[in-house]
mmCIF file of the N, C-alpha and C atoms, coordinates in Angstrom:
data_MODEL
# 
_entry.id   MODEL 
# 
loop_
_atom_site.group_PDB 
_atom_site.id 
_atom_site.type_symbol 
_atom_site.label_atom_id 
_atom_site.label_alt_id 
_atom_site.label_comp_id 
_atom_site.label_asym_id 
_atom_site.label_entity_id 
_atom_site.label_seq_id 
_atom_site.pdbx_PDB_ins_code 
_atom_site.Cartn_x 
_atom_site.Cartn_y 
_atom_site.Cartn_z 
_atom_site.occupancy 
_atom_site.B_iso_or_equiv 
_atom_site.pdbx_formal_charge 
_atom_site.auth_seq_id 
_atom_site.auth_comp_id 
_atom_site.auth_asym_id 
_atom_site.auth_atom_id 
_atom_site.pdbx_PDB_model_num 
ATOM 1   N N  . UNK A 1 1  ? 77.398  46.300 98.680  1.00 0.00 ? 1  UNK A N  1 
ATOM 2   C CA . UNK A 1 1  ? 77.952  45.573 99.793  1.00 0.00 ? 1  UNK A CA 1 
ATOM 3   C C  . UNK A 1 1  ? 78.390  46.577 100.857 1.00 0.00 ? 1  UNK A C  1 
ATOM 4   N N  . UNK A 1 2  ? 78.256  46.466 102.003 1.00 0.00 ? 2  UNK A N  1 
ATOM 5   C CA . UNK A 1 2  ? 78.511  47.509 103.131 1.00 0.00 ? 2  UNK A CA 1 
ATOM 6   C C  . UNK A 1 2  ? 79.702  47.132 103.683 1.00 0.00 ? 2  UNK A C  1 
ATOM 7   N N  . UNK A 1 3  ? 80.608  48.424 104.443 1.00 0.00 ? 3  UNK A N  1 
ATOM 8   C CA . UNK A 1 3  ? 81.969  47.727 104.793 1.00 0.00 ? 3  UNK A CA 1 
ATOM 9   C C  . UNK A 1 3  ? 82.059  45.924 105.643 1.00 0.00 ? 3  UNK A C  1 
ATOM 10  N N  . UNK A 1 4  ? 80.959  46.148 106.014 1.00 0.00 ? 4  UNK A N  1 
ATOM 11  C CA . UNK A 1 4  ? 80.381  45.296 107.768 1.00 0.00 ? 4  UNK A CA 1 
ATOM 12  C C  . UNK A 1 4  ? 80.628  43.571 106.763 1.00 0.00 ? 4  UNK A C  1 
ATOM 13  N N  . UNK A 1 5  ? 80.092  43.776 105.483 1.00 0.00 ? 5  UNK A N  1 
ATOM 14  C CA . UNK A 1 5  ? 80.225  42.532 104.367 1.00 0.00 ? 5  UNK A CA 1 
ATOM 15  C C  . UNK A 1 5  ? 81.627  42.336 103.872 1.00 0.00 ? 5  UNK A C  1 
ATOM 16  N N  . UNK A 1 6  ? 82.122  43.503 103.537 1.00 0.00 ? 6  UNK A N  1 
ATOM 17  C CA . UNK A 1 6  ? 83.224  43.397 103.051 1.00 0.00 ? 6  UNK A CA 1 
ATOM 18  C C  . UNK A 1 6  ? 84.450  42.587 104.005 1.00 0.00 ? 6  UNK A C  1 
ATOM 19  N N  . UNK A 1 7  ? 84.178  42.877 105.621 1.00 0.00 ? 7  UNK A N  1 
ATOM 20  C CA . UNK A 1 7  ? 85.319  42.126 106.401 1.00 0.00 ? 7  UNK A CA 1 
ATOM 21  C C  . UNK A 1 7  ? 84.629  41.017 106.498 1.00 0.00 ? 7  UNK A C  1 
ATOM 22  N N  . UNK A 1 8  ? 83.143  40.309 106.181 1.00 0.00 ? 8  UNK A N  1 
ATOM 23  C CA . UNK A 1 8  ? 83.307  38.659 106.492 1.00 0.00 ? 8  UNK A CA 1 
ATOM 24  C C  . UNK A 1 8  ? 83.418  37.918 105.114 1.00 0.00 ? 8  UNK A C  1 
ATOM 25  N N  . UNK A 1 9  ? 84.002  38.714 103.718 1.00 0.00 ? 9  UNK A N  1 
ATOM 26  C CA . UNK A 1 9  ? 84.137  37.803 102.587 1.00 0.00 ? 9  UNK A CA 1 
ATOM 27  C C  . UNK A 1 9  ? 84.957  37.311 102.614 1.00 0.00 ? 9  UNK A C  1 
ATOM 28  N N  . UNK A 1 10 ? 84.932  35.800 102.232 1.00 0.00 ? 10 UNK A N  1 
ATOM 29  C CA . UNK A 1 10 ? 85.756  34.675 102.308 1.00 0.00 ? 10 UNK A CA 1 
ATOM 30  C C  . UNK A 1 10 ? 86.776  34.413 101.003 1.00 0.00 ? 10 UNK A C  1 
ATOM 31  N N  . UNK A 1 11 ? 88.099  34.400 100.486 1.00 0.00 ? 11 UNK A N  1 
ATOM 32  C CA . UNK A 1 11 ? 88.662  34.381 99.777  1.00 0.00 ? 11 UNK A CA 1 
ATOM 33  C C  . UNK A 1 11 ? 90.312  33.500 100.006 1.00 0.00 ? 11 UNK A C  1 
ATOM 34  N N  . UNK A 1 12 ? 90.661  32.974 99.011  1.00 0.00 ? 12 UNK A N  1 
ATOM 35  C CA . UNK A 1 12 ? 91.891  32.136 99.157  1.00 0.00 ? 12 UNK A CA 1 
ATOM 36  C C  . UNK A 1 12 ? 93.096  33.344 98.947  1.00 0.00 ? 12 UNK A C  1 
ATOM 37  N N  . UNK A 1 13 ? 93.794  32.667 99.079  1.00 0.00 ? 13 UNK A N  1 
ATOM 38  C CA . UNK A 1 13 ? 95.723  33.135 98.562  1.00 0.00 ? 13 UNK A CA 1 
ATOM 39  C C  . UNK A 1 13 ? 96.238  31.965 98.644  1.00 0.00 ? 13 UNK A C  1 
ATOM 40  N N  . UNK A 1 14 ? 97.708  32.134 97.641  1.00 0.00 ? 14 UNK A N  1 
ATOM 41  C CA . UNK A 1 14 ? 98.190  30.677 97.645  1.00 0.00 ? 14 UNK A CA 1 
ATOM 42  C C  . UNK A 1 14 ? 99.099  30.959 98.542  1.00 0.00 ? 14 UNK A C  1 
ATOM 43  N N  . UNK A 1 15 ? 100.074 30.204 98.948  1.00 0.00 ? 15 UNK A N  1 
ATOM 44  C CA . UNK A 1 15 ? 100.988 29.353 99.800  1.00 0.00 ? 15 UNK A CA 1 
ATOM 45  C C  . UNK A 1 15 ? 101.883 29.065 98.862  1.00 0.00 ? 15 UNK A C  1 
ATOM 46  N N  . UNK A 1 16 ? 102.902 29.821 98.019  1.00 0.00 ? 16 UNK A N  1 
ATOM 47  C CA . UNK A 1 16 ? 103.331 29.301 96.854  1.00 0.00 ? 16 UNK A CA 1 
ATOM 48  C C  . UNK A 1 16 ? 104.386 28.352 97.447  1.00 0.00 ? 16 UNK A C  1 
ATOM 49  N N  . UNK A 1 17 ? 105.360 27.896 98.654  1.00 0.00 ? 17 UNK A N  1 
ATOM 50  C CA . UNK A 1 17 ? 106.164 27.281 98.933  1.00 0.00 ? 17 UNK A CA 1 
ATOM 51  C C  . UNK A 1 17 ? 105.439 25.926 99.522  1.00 0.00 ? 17 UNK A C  1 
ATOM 52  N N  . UNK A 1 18 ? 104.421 26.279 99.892  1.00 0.00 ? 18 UNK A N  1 
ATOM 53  C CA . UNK A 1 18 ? 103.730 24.680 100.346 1.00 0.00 ? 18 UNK A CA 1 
ATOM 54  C C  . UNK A 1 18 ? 102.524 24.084 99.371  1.00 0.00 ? 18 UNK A C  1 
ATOM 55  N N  . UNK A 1 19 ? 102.645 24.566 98.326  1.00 0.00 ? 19 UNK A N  1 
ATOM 56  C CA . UNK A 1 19 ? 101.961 24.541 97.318  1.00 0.00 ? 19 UNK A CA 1 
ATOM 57  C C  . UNK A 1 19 ? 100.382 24.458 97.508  1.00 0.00 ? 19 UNK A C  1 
ATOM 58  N N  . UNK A 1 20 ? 99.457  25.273 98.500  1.00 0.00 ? 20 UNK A N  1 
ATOM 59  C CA . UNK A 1 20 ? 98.376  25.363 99.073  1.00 0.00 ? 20 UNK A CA 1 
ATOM 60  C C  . UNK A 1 20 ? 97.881  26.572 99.293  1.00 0.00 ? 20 UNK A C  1 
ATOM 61  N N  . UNK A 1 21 ? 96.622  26.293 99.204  1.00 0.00 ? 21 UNK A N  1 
ATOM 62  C CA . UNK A 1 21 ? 95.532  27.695 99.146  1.00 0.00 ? 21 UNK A CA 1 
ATOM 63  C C  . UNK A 1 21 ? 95.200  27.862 100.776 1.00 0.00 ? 21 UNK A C  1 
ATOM 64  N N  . UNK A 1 22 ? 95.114  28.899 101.443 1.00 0.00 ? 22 UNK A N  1 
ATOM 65  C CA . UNK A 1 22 ? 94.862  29.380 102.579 1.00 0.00 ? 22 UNK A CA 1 
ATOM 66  C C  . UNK A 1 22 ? 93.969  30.259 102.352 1.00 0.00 ? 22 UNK A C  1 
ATOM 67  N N  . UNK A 1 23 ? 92.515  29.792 103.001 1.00 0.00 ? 23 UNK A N  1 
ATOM 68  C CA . UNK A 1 23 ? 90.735  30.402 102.724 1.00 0.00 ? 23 UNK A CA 1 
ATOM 69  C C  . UNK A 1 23 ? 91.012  31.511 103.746 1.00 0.00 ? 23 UNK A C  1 
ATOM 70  N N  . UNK A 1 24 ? 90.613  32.684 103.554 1.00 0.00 ? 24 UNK A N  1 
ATOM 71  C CA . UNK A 1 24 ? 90.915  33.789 104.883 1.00 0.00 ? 24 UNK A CA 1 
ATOM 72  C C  . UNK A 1 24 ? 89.476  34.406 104.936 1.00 0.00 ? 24 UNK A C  1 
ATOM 73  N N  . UNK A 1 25 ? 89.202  34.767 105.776 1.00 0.00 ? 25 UNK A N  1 
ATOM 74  C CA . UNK A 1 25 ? 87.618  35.888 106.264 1.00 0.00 ? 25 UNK A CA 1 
ATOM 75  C C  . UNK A 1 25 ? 88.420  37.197 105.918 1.00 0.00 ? 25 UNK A C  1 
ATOM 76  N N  . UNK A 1 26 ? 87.765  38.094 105.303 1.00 0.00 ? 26 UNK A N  1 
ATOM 77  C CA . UNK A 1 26 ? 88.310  39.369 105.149 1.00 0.00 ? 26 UNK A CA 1 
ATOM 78  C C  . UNK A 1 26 ? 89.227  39.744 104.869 1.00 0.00 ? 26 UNK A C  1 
ATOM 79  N N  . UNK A 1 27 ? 90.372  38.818 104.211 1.00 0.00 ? 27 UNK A N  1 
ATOM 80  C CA . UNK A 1 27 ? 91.840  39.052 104.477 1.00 0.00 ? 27 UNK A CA 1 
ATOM 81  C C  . UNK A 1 27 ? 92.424  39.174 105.683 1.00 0.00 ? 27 UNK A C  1 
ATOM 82  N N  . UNK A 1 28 ? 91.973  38.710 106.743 1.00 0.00 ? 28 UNK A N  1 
ATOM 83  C CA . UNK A 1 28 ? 92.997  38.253 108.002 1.00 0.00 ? 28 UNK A CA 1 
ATOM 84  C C  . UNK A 1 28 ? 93.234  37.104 108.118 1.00 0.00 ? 28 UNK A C  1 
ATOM 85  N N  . UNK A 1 29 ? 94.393  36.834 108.782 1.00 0.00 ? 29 UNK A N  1 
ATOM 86  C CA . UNK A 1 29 ? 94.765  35.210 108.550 1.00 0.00 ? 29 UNK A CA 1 
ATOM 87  C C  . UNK A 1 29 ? 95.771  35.477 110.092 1.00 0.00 ? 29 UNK A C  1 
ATOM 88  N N  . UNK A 1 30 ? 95.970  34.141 111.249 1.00 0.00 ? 30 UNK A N  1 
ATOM 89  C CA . UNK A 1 30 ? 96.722  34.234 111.888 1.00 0.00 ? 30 UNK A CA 1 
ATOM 90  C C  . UNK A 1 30 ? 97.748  33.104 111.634 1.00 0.00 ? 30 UNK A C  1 
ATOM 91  N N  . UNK A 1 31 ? 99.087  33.199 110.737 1.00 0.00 ? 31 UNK A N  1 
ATOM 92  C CA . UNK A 1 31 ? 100.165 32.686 110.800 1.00 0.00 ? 31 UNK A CA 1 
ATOM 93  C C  . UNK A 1 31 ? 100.537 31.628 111.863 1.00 0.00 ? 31 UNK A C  1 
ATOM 94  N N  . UNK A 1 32 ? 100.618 32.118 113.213 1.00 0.00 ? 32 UNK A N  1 
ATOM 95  C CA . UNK A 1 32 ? 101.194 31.569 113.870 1.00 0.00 ? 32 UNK A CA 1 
ATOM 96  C C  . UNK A 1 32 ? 100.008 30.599 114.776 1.00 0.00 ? 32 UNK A C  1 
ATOM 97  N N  . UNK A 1 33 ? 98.920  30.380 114.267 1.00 0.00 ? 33 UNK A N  1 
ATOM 98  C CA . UNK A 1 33 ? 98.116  29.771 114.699 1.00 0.00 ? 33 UNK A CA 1 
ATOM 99  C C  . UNK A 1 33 ? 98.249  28.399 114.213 1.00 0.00 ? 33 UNK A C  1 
ATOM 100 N N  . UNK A 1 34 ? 98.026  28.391 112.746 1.00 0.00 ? 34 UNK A N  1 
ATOM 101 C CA . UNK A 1 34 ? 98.430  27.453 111.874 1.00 0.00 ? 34 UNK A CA 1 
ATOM 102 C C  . UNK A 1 34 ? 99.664  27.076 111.983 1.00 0.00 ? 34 UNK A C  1 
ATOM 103 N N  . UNK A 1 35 ? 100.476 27.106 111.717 1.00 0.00 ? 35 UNK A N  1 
ATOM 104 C CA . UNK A 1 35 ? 102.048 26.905 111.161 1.00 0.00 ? 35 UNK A CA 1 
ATOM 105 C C  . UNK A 1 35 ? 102.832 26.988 112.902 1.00 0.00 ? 35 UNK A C  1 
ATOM 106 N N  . UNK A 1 36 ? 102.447 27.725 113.924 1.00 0.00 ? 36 UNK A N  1 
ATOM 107 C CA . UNK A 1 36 ? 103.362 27.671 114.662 1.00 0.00 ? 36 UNK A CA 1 
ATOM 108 C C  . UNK A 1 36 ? 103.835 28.948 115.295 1.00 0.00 ? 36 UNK A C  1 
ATOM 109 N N  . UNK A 1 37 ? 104.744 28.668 116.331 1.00 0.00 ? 37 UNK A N  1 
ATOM 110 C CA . UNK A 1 37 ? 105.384 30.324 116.732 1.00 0.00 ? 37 UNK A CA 1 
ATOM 111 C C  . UNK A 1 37 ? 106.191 30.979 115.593 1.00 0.00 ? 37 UNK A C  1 
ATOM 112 N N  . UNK A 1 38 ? 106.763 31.992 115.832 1.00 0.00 ? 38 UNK A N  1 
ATOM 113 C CA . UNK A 1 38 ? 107.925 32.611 114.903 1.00 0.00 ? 38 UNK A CA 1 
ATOM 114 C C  . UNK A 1 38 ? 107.531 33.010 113.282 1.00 0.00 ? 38 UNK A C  1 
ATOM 115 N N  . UNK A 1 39 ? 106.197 32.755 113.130 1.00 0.00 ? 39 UNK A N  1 
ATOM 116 C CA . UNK A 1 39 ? 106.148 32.364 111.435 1.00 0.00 ? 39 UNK A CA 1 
ATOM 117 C C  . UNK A 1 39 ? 105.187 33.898 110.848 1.00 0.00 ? 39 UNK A C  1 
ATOM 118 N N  . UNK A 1 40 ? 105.772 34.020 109.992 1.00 0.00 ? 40 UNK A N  1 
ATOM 119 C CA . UNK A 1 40 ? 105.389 35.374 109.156 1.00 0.00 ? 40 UNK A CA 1 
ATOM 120 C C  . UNK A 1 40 ? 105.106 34.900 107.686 1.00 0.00 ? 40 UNK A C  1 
ATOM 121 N N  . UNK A 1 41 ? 104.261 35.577 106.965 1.00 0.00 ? 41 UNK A N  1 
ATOM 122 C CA . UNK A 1 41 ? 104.334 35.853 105.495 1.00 0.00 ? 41 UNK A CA 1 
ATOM 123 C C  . UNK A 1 41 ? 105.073 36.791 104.750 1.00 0.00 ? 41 UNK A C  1 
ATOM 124 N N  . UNK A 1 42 ? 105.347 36.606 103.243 1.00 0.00 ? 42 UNK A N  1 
ATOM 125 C CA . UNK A 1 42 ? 106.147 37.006 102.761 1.00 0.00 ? 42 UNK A CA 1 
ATOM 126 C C  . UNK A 1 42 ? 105.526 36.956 100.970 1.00 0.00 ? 42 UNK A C  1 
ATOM 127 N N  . UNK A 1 43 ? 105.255 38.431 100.895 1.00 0.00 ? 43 UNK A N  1 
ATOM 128 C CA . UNK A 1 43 ? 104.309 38.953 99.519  1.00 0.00 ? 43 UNK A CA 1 
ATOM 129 C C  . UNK A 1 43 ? 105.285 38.298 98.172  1.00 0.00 ? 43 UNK A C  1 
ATOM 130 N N  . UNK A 1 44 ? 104.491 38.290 97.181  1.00 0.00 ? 44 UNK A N  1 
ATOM 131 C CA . UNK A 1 44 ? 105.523 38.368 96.095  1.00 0.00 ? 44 UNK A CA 1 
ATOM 132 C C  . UNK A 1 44 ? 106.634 39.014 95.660  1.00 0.00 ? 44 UNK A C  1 
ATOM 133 N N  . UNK A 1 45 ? 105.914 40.373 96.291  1.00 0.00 ? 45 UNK A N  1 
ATOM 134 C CA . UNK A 1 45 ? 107.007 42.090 96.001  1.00 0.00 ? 45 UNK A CA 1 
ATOM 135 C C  . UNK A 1 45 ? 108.047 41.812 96.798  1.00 0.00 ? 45 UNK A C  1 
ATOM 136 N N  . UNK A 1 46 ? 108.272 41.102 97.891  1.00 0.00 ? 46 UNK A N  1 
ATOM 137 C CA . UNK A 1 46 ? 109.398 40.742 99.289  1.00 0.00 ? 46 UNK A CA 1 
ATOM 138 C C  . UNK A 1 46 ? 108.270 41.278 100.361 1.00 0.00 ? 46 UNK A C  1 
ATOM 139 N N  . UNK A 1 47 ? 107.317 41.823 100.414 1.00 0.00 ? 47 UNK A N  1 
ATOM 140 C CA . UNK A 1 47 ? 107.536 42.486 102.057 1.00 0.00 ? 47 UNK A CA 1 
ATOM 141 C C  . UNK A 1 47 ? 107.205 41.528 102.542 1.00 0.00 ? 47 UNK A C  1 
ATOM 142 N N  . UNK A 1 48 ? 108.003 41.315 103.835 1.00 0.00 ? 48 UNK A N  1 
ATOM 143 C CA . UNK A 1 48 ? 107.890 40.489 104.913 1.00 0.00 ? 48 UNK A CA 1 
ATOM 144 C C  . UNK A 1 48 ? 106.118 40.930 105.975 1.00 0.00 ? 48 UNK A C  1 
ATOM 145 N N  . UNK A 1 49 ? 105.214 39.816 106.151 1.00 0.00 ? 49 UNK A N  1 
ATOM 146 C CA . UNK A 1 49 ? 104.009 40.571 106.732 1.00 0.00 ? 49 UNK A CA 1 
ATOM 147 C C  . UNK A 1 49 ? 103.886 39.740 107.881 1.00 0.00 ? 49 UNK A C  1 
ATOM 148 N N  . UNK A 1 50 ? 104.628 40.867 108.974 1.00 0.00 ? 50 UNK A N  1 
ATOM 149 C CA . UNK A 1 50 ? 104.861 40.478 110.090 1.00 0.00 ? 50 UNK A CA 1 
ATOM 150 C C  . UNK A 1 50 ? 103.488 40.240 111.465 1.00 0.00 ? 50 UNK A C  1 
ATOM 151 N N  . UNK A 1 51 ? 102.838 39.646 112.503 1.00 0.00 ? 51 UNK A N  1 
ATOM 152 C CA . UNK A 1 51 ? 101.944 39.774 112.664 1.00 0.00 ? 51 UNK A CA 1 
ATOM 153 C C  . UNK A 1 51 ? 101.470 41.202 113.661 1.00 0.00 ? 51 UNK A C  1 
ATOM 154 N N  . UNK A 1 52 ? 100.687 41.068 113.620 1.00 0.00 ? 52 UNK A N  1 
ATOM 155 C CA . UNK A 1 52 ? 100.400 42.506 114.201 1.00 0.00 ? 52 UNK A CA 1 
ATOM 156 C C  . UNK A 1 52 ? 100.359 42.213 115.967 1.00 0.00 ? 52 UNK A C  1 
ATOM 157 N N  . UNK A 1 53 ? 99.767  43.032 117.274 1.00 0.00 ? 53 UNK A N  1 
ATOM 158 C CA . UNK A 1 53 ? 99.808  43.173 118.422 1.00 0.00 ? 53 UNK A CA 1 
ATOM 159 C C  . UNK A 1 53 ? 98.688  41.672 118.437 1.00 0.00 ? 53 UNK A C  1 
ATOM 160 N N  . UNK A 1 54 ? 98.162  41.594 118.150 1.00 0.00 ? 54 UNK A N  1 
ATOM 161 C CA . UNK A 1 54 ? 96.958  40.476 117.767 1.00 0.00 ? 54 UNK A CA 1 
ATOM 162 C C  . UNK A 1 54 ? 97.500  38.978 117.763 1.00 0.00 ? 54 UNK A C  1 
ATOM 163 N N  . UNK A 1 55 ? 98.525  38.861 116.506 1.00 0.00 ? 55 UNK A N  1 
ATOM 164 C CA . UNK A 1 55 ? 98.958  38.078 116.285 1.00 0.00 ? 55 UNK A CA 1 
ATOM 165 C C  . UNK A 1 55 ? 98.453  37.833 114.665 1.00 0.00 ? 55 UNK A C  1 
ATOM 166 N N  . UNK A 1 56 ? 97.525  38.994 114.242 1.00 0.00 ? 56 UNK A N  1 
ATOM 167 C CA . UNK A 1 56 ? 97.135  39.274 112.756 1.00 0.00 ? 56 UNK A CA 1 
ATOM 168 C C  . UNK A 1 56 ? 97.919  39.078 111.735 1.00 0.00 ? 56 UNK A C  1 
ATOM 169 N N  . UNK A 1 57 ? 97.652  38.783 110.567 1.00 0.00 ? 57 UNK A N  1 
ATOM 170 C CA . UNK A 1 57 ? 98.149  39.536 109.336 1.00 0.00 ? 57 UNK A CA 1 
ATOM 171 C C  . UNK A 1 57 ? 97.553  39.181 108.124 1.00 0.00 ? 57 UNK A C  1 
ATOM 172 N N  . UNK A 1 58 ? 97.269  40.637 107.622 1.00 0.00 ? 58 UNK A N  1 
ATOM 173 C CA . UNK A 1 58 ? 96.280  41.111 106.420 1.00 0.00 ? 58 UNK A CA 1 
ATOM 174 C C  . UNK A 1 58 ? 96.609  40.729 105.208 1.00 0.00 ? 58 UNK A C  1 
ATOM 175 N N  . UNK A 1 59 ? 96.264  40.104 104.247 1.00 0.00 ? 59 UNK A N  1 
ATOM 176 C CA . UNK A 1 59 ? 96.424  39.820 103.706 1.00 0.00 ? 59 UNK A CA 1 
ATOM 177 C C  . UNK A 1 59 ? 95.948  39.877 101.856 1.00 0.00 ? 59 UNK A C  1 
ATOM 178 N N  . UNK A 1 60 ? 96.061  40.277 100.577 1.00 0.00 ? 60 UNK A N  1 
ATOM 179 C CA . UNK A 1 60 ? 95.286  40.438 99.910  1.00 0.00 ? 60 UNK A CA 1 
ATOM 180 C C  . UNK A 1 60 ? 94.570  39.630 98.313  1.00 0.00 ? 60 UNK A C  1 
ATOM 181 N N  . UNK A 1 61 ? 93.316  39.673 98.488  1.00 0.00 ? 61 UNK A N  1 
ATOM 182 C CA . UNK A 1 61 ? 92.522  38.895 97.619  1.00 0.00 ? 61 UNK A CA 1 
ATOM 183 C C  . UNK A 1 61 ? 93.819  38.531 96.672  1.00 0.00 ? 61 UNK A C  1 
ATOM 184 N N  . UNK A 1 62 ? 93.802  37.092 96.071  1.00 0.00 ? 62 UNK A N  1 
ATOM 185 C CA . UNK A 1 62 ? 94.277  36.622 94.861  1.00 0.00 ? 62 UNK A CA 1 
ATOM 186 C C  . UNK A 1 62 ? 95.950  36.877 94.656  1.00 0.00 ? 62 UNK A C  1 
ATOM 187 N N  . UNK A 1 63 ? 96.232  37.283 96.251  1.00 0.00 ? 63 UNK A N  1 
ATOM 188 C CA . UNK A 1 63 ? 97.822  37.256 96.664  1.00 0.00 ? 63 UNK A CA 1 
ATOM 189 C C  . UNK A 1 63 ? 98.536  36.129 96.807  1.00 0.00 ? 63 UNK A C  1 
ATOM 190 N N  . UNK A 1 64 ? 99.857  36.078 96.314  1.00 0.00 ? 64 UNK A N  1 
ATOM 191 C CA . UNK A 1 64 ? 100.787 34.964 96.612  1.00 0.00 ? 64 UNK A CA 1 
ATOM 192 C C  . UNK A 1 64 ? 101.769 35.247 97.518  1.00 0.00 ? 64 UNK A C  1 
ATOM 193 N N  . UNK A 1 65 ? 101.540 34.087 98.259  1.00 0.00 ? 65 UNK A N  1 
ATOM 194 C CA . UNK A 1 65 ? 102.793 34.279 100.097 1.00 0.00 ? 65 UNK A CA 1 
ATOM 195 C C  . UNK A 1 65 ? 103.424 33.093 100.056 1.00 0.00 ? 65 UNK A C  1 
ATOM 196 N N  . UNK A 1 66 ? 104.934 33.539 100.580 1.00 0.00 ? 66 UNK A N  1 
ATOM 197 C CA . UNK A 1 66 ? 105.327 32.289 101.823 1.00 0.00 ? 66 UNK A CA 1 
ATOM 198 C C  . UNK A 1 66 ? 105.337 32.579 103.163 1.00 0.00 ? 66 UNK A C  1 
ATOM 199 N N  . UNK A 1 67 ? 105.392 30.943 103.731 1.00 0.00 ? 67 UNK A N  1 
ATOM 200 C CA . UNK A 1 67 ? 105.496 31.011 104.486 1.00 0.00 ? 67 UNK A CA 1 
ATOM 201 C C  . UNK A 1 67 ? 106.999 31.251 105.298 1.00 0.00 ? 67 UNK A C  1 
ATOM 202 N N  . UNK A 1 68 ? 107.297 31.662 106.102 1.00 0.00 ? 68 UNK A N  1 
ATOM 203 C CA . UNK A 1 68 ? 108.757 31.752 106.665 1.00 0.00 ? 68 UNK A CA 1 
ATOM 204 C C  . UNK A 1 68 ? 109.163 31.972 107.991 1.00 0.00 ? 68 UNK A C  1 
ATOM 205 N N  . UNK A 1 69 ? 109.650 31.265 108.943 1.00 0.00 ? 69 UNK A N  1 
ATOM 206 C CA . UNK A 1 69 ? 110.155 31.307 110.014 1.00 0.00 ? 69 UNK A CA 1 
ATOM 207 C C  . UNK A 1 69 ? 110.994 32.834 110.019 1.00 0.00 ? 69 UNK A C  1 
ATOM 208 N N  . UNK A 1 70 ? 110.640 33.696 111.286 1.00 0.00 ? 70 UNK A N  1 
ATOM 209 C CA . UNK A 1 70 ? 111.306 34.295 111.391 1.00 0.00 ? 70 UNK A CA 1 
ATOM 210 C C  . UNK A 1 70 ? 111.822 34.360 113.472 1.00 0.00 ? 70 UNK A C  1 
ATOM 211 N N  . UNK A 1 71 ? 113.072 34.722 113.503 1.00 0.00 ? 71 UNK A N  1 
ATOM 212 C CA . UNK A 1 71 ? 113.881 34.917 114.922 1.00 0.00 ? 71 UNK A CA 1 
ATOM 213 C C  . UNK A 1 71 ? 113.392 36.071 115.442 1.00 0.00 ? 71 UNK A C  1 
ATOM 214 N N  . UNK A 1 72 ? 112.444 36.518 116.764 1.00 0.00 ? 72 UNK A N  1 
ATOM 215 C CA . UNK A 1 72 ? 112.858 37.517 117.100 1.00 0.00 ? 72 UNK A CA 1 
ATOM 216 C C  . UNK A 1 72 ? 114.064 37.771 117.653 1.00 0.00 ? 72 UNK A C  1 
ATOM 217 N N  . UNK A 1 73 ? 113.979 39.624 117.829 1.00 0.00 ? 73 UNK A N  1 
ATOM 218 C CA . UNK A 1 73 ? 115.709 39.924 118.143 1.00 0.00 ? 73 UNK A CA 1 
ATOM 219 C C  . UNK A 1 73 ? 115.342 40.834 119.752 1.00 0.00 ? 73 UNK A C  1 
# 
């Protein structure tokens, strides 16, 4: 598989607080597209996965997230 494959494979993660699978291309996903302004993910480990200049955030195969409103400051 060449990198060029590797960013259009299609794969879920769950949504463990809304009890739902979210299908992502490559592991990018835009949060605030779906769900709204203000909204970030949040790994199993805690890290908060804030979106990037884009409005990105990466995400990984067979990972569990919430979702979570966050305030900017």
């Amino acid at each position: 598989m060449s990198s060029g494959d590797e960013h259009r494979r299609h794969f879920c993660v769950s949504l463990t607080n809304l009890h739902v699978n979210l299908e992502t291309i490559g592991g990018v996903t835009y949060p605030h597209h779906i769900f709204g302004s203000n909204m970030a993910l949040r790994s199993e480990e805690g890290e908060l996965l804030l979106p990037g200049a884009n409005g990105e955030v990466h995400v990984k195969e067979g990972g569990r997230y919430t979702v979570e409103h966050v305030l900017p400051k």
